[in-house]
VOPATOR-303502 format. One line per field, with one value per residue (C-alpha): x, y negated, z negated; residue in one letter. Coordinates in Angstrom, 3 decimals, always signed. Layout:
c1: (X_...)
c2: (Y_...)
c3: (Z_...)
code: (a_...)
This chain:
c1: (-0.741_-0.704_+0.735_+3.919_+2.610_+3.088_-0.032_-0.587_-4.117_-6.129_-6.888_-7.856_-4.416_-3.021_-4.729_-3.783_-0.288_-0.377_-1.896_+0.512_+3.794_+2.846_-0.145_+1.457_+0.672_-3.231_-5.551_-8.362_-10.560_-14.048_-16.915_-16.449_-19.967_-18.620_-18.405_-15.939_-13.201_-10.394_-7.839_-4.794_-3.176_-3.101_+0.062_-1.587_-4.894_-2.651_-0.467_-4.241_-5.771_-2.616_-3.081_-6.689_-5.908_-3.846_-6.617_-9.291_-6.687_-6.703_-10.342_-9.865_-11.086_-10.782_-10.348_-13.958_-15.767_-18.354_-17.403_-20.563_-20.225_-23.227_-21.610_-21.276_-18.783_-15.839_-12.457_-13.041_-15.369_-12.454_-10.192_-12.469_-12.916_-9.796_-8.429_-11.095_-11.096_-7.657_-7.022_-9.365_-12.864_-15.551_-16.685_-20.458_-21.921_-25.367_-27.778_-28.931_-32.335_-33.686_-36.194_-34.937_-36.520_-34.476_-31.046_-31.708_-32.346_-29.553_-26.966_-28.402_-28.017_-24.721_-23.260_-21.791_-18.857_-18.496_-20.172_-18.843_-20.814_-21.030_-22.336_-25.153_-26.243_-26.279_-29.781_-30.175_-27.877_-28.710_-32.499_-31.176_-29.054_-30.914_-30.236_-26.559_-25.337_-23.684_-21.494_-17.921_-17.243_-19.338_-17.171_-18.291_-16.367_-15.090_-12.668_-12.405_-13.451_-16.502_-17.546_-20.951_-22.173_-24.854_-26.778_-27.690_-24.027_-21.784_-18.398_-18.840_-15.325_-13.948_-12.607_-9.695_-8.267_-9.052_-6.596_-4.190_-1.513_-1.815_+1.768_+1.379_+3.439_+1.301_+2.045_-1.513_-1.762_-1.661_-5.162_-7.003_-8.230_-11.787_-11.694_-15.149_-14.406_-17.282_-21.113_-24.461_-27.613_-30.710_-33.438_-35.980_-38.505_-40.133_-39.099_-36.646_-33.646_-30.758_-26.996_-24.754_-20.717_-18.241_-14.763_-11.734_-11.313_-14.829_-14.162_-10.979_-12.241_-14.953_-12.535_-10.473_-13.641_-15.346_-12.311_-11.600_-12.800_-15.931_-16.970_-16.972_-13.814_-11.167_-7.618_-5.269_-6.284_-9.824_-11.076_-13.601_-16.504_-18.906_-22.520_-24.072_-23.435_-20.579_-23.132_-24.889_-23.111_-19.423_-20.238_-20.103_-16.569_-15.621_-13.376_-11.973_-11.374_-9.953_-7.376_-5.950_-6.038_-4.476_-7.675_-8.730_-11.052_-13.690_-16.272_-19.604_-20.846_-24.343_-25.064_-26.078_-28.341_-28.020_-26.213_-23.647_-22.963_-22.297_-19.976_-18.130_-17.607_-16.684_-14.389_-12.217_-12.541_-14.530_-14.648_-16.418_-19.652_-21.738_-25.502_-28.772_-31.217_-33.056_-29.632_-29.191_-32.490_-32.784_-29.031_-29.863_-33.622_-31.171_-28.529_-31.640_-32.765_-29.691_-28.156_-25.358_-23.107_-20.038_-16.710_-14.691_-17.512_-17.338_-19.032_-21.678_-22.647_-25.914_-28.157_-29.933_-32.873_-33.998_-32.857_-35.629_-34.293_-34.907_-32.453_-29.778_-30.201_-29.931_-26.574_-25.503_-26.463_-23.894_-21.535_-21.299_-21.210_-24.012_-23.563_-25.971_-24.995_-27.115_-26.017_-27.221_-26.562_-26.264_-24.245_-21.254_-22.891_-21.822_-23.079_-23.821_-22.449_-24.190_-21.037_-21.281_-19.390_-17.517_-19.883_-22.700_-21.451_-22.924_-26.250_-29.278_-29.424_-32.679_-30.726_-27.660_-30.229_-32.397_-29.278_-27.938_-31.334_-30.599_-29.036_-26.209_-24.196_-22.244_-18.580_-15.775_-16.541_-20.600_-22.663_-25.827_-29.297_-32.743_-35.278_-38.697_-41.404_-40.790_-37.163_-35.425_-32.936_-35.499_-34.092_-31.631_-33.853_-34.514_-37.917_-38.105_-38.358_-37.551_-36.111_-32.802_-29.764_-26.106_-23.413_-20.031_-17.055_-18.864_-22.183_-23.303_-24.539_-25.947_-26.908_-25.465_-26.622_-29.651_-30.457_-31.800_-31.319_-34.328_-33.130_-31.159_-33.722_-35.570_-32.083_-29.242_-25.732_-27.596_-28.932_-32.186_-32.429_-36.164_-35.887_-37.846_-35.719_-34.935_-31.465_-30.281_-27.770_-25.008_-25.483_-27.592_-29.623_-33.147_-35.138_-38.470_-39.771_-39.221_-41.234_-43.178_-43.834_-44.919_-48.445_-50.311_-53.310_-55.551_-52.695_-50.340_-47.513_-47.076_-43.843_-44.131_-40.404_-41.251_-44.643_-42.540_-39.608_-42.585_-44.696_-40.997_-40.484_-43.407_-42.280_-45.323_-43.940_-41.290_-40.844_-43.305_-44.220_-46.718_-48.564_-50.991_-54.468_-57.158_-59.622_-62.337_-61.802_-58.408_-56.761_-54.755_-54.344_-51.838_-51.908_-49.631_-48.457_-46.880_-45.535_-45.405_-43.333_-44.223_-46.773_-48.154_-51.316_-51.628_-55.097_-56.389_-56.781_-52.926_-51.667_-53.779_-52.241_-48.871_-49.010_-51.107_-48.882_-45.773_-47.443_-50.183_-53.655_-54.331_-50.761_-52.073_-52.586_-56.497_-55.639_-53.387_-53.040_-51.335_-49.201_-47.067_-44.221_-43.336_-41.852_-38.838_-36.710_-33.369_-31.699_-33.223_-35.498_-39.177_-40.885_-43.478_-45.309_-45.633_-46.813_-49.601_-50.752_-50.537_-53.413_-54.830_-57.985_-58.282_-58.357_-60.632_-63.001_-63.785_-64.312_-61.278_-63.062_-63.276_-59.624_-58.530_-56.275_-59.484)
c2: (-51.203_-50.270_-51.896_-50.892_-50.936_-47.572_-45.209_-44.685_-43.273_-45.019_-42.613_-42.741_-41.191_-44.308_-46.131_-44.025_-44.030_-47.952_-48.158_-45.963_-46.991_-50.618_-51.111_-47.938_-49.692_-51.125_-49.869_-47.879_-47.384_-45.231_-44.728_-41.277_-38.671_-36.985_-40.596_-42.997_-45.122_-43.299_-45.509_-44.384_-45.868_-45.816_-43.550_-41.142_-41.233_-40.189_-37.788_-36.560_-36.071_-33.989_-31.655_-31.157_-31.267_-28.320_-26.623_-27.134_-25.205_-22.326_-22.227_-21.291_-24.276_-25.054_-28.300_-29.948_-27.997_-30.064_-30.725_-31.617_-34.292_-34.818_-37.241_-41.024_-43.548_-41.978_-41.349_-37.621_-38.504_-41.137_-38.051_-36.329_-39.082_-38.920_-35.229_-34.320_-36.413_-36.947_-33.530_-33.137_-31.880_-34.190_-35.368_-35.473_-37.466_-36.505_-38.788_-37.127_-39.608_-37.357_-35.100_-31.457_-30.161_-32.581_-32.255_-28.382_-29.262_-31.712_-29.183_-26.835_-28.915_-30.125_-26.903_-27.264_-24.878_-26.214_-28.419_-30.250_-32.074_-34.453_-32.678_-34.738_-33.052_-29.587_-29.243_-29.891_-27.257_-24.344_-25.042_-25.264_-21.956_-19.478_-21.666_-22.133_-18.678_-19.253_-21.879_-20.706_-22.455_-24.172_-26.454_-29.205_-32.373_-31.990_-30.290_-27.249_-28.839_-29.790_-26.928_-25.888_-22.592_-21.332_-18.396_-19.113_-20.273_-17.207_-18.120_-22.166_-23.617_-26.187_-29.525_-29.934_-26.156_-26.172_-28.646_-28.296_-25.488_-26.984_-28.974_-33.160_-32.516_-32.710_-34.198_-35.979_-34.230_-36.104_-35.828_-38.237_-40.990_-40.236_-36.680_-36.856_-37.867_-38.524_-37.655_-39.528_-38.496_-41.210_-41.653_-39.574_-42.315_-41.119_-37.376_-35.538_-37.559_-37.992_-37.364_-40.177_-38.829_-41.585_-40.829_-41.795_-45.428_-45.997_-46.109_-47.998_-51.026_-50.815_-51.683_-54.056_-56.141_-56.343_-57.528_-61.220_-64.099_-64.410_-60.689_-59.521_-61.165_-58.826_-59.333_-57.736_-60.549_-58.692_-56.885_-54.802_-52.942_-51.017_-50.551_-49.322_-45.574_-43.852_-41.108_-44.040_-45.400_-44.813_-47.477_-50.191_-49.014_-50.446_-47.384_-47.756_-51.768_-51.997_-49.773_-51.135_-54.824_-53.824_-54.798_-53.100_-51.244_-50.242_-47.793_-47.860_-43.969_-43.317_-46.063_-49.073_-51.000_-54.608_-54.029_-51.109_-53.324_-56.543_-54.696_-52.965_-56.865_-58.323_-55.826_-54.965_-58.946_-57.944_-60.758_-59.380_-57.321_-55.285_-53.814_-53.802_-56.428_-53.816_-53.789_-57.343_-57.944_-55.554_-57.068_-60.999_-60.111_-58.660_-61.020_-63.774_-61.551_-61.194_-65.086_-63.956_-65.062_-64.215_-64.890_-63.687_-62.738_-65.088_-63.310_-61.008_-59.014_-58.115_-55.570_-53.108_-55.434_-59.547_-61.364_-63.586_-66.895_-67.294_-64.425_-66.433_-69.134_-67.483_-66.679_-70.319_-71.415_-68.670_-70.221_-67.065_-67.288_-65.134_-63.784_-61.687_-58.642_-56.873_-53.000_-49.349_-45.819_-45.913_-49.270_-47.916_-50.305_-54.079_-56.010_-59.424_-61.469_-64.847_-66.691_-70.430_-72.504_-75.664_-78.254_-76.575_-77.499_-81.286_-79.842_-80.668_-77.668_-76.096_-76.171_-74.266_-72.073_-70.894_-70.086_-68.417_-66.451_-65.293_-61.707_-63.264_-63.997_-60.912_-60.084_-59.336_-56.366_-55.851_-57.387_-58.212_-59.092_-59.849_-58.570_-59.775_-57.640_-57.812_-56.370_-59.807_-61.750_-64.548_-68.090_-68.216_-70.918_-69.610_-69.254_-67.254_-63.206_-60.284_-56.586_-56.502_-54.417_-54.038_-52.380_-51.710_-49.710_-48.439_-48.136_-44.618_-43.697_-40.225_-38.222_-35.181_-31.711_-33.847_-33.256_-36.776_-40.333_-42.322_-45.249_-45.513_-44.298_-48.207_-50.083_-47.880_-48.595_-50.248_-49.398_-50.535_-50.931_-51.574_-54.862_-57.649_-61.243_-64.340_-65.360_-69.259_-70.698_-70.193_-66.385_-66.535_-63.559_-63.561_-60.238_-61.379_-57.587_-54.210_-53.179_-50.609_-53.432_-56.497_-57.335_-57.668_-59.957_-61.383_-60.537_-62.429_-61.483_-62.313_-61.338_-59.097_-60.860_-64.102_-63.761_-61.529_-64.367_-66.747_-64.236_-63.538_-67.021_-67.146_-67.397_-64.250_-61.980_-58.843_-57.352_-57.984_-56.220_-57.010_-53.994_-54.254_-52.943_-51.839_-55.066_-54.215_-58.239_-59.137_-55.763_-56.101_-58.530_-58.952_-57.768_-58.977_-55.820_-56.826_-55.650_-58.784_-59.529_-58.661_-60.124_-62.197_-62.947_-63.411_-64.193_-64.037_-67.498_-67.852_-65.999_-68.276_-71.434_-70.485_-69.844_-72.871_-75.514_-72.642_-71.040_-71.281_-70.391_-67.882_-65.891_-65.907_-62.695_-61.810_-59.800_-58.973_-55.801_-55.367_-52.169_-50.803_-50.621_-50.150_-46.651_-47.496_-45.248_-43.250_-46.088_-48.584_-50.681_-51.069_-47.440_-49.735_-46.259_-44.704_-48.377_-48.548_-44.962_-46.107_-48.781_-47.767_-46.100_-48.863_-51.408_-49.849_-49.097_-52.989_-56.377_-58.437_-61.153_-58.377_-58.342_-56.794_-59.675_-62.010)
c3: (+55.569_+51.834_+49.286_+47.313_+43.847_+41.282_+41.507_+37.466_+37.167_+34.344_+31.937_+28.465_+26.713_+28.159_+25.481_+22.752_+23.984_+24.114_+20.627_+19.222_+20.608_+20.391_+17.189_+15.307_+12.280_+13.009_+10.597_+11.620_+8.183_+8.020_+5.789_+5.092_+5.249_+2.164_+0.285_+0.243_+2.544_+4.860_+6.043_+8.030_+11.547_+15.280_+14.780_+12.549_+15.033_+17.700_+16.079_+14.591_+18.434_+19.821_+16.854_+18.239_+21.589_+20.371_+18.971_+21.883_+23.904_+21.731_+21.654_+25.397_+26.771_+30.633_+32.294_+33.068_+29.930_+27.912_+24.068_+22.389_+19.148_+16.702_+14.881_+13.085_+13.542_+11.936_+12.042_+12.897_+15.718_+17.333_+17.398_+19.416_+21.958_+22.485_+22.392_+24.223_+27.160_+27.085_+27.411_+30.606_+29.019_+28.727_+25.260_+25.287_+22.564_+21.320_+19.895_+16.751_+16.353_+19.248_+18.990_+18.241_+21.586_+23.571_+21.328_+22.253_+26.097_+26.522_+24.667_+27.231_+30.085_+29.814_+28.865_+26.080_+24.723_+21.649_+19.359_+16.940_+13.984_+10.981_+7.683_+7.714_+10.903_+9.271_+8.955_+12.769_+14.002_+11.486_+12.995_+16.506_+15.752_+17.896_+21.136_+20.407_+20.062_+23.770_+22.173_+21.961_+18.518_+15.911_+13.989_+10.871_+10.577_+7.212_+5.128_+3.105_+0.125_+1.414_+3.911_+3.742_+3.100_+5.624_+6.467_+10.074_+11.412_+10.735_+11.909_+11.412_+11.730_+9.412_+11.270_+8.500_+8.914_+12.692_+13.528_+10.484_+11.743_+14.679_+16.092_+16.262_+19.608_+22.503_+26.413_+27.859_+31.533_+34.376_+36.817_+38.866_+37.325_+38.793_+36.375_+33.680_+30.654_+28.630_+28.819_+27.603_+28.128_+28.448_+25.669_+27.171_+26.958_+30.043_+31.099_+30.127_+28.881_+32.377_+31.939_+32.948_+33.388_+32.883_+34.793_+32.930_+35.689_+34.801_+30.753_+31.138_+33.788_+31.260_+28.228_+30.061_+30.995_+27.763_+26.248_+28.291_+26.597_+27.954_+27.513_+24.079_+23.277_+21.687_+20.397_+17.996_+15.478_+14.653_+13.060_+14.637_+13.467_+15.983_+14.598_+17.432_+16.971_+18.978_+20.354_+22.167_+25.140_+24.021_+21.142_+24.032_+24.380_+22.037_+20.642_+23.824_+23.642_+20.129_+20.241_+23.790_+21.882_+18.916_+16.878_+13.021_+13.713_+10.719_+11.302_+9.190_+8.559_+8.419_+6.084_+7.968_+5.200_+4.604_+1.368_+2.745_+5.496_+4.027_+1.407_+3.950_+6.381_+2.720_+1.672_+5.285_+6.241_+9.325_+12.113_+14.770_+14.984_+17.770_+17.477_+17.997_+16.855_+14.418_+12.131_+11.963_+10.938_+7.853_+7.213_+6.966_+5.130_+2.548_+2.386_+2.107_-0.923_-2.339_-1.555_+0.521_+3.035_+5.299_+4.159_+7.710_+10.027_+13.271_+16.236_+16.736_+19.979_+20.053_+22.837_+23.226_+23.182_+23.698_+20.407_+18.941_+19.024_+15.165_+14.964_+17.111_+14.500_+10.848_+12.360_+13.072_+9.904_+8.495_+10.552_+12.822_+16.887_+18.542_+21.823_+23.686_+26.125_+28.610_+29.164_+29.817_+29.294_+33.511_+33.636_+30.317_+29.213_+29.201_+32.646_+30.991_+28.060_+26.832_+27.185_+27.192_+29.221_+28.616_+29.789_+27.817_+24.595_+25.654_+26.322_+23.210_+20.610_+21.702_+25.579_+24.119_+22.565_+25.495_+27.300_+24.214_+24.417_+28.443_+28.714_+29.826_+33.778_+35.192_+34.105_+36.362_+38.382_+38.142_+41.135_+40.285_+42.964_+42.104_+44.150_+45.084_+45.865_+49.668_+48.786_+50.123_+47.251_+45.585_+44.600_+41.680_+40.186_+36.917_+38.168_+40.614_+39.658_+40.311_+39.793_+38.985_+41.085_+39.961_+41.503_+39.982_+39.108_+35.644_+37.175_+37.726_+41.229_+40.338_+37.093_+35.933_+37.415_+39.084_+42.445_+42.969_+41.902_+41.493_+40.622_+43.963_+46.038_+47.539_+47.478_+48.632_+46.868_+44.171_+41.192_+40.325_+36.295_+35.869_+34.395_+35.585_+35.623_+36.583_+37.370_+37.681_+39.768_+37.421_+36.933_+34.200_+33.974_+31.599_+31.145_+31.860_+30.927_+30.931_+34.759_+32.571_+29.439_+31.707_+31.183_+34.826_+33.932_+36.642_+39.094_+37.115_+34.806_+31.423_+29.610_+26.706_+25.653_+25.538_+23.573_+21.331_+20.413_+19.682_+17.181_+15.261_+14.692_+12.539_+8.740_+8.103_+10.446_+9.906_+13.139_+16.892_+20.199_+22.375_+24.330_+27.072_+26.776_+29.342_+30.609_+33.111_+34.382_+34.122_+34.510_+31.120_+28.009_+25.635_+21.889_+19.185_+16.863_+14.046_+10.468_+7.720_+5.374_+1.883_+0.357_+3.516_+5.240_+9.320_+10.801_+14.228_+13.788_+12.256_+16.017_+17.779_+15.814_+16.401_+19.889_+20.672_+23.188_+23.129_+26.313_+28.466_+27.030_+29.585_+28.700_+24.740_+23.038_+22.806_+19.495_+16.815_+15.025_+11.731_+10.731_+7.970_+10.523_+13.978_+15.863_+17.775_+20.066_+19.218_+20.485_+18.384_+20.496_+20.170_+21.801_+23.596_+24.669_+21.020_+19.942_+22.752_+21.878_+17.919_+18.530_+21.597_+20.544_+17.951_+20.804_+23.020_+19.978_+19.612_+21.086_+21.953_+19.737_+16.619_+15.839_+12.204_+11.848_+11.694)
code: (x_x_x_x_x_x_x_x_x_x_x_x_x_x_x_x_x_x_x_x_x_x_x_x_x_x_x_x_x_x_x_x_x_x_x_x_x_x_x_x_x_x_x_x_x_x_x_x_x_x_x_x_x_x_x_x_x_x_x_x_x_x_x_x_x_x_x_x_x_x_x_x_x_x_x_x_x_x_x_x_x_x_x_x_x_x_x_x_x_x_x_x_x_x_x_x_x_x_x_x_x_x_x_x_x_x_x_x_x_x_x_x_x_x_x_x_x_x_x_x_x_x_x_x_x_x_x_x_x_x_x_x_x_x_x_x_x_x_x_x_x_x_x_x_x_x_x_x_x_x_x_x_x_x_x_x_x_x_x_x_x_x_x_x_x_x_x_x_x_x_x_x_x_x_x_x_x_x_x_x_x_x_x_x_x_x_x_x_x_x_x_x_x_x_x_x_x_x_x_x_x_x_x_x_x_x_x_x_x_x_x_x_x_x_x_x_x_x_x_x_x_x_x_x_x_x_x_x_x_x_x_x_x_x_x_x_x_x_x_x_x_x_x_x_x_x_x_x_x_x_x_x_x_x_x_x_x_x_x_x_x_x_x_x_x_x_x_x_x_x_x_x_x_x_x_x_x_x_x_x_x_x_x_x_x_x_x_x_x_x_x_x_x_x_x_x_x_x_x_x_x_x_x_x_x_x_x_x_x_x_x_x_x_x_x_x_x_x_x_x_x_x_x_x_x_x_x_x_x_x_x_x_x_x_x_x_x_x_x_x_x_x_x_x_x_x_x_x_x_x_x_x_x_x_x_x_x_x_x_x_x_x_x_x_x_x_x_x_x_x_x_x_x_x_x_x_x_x_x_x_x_x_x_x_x_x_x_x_x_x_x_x_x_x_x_x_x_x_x_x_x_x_x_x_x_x_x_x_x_x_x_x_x_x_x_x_x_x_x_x_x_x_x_x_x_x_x_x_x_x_x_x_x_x_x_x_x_x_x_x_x_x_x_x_x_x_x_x_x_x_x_x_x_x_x_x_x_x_x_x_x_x_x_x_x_x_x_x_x_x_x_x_x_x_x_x_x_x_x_x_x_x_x_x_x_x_x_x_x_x_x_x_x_x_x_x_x_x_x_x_x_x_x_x_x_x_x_x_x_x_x_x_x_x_x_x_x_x_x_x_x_x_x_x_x_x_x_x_x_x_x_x_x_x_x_x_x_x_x_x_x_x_x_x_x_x_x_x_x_x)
């Protein structure tokens, strides 16, 4: 027997609809590429999106065709996310930090017909020009005023004049909820980088369940601003969540210093936050420079990577709530969120901490197992590890144009996400390590995470990672890499200080190697693999009781 309910797909128009007929008036304001604030509404970002819907079908565009976007958070790029999928093509985000072989490849393998891109980008199309001749347009995300005159890009469109005789009358078709909507493509870190297709259901169960209370949180009282870039993982969905909540949404550009941020929170009286731990740490080293503070800032979401605990706690003593989220580019992303619960606010500081510290339990809708080696569920003990599964409506069960899934391939119906963790019996979820970044000494592993949180508490240290090198006894050892902040000193002797009765002496790193800075990915987390083949040869060229830090 079925039930007697409406079938309404869930697409992504219905958001713009909602925000329009019902938030006309929320602001939506944007650090402009050319310089400068824009600030209009939810009406006029609507209105904005049918005039390019308009124009997408005069390019000749067919349902299911790949728009490409090289492109910051802006206002320009939010009108794409949503005239393009809303109009049944797939917006496919590209991560300009990539290397120009695989922007060319992934542009390639989606199959792109048009690309569309920030001026700031310019210099990576005109390069890439010979390999996007099949493209159908070329357009930069400007106006007239500010169009760029190249040699290599005959018949570049301007955004502006694309979309300007266009009509602001437009009626969102109706398909299966199921339909693609968006596209992301993987890092790369190990093979080429993997497309992962979101359907229209996907993105919208997505934006529902990141914004409850003990997600990420939303309501049409924020004021939202995204730092984690719109070509990686939708933003976290979060152009998705704060227009179906009502929420001000503020969008940074391409300048994401300490002092362009803060400015930017301080001026559009931003209250909630999302990024990577990279951003907030050059943002509180400068506001520490600079004796600054938040004056409407209350929660941050942070990802992407483990937050040091000292991290965690610069933030409470700015009087701003922390809360950690666990995600991927395969998972839309959000899976876990930090959020205490009631009884937890009796527990000692340092308790409320650690848990504070955990990736987080599952929301509504993700399933998540930890398997041991033997494949069977292991204790939710906090102890007891694993690798972790998840299963869920946002969860991708295949890559785009792939023939085969890996990551499905030893646990059928799940997908197995390469981290390492422990899980207790409330949900709580802790990354002990990347599978790839755990250190196997003396058949035992040691997590590079935790040693990691320990080194960045140290007042000396900048940034941390801790790599793995080659020992003929114990299979691997740790090494501490670390950049220091200016003007100090760390020792071999210092590391060993500082770790002494925080672990056990067998997990303590043998070395530590200083460097001017450390490479991280086009995502933003530590590139473990360019940092082992950055000291590798220095490692294996001397004793593990000769380290430069001595």
């Amino acid at each position: 027997m079925l039930g007697t309910m409406m079938d309404v797909p869930l697409l992504l128009s219905s958001i713009l609809r909602h925000a329009e007929a019902y938030h006309g008036d929320g602001e939506v304001v944007s650090a402009t590429v050319e310089g400068g604030l824009h600030r209009y509404t939810y009406g006029e970002l609507s209105k904005r999106s049918r005039k390019l819907a308009n124009a997408l079908a005069r390019l000749g565009l067919k349902t299911g065709d790949r728009v490409g976007t090289l492109a910051w958070n802006g206002y320009r790029h939010l009108e794409l996310y949503y005239g393009v999928s809303g109009s049944g093509f797939v917006c496919h985000t590209i991560n300009p930090r990539l290397f120009r072989e695989q922007i060319a490849y992934i542009i390639a393998h989606a199959g792109d017909s048009v690309l569309f891109f920030d001026l700031t980008f310019l210099p990576i199309v005109e390069e890439l020009a010979e390999q996007l001749k099949g493209l159908k347009a070329l357009v930069a995300m400007t106006d007239e005023a500010h169009m760029p005159v190249s040699q290599v890009l005959p018949g570049l469109k301007c955004y502006e004049t694309l979309i300007a005789g266009e009509p602001d009358a437009f009626d969102w078709p109706t398909f299966g909820e199921n339909t693609a909507s968006g596209l992301c493509y993987t890092s790369g870190t190990t093979g080429d980088p993997k497309g992962v297709l979101y359907s229209h259901r996907s993105c919208v169960l997505h934006a529902m369940a990141i914004a409850m209370p003990d997600a990420l949180g939303l309501s049409a009282s924020d004021v939202v601003c995204p730092i984690v870039p719109m070509f990686h993982v939708n933003a976290w969905g979060l152009p998705f969540a704060a227009p179906m909540v009502g929420a001000k949404l503020v969008l940074p550009g391409a300048h994401l210093d300490g002092a362009s941020l803060h400015a930017l929170f301080e001026g559009e009286g931003v209250s909630f936050t999302a990024g990577v731990p990279t951003v907030w740490l050059g943002m509180l080293d400068w506001m520490d420079t600079h004796a600054r503070s938040f004056s409407a800032l209350k929660r941050v979401v942070i990802g992407g990577s483990a937050i040091p605990p000292i991290m965690i706690s610069r933030f409470h003593n700015m009087g701003v709530q922390v809360r950690q989220a666990w995600g991927m580019t395969e998972t839309s992303p959000v899976g876990l969120s930090a959020a205490l619960k009631p009884k937890h606010a009796a527990l000692p500081p340092e308790e409320r901490l650690a848990l504070e510290c955990k990736q987080g339990r599952p929301v509504f809708g993700m399933e998540f197992r930890v398997a041991g080696a033997d494949g069977r569920e292991v204790a939710h003990d906090g102890r007891s590890f694993g690798s972790m599964l998840v299963r869920g409506p946002w969860v991708a069960q295949a890559y785009f144009n792939t023939p085969t899934s890996p990551a499905h391939a030893d646990y059928p119906g799940w997908f197995d996400t390469g981290d390492v963790v422990t899980m207790d019996q409330e949900g709580f979820i802790q990354i002990v390590d990347r599978t790839k970044d755990v250190v196997k000494s003396g058949g035992e592993w040691i997590s590079s995470i935790d040693l990691e949180n320990i080194a960045q508490a140290h007042p000396a240290i900048q940034e941390a990672a801790i790599v793995a090198r080659p020992d003929t006894r114990w299979g691997e050892r740790p090494v501490l890499v670390a950049v220091l902040k200016p003007g100090a000193t760390f020792s071999r002797a210092d590391m060993r200080a500082h770790y002494e009765g925080k672990i056990s002496k067998w997990c303590m790193p043998d070395d530590v190697v200083i460097v001017a800075e450390l490479p991280h990915t086009a995502t933003g987390k530590l590139s473990k693999k360019a940092i082992r083949e950055l000291i590798l040869e220095e490692i294996k060229s001397r004793s593990p009781d000769l380290g430069i830090g001595s």
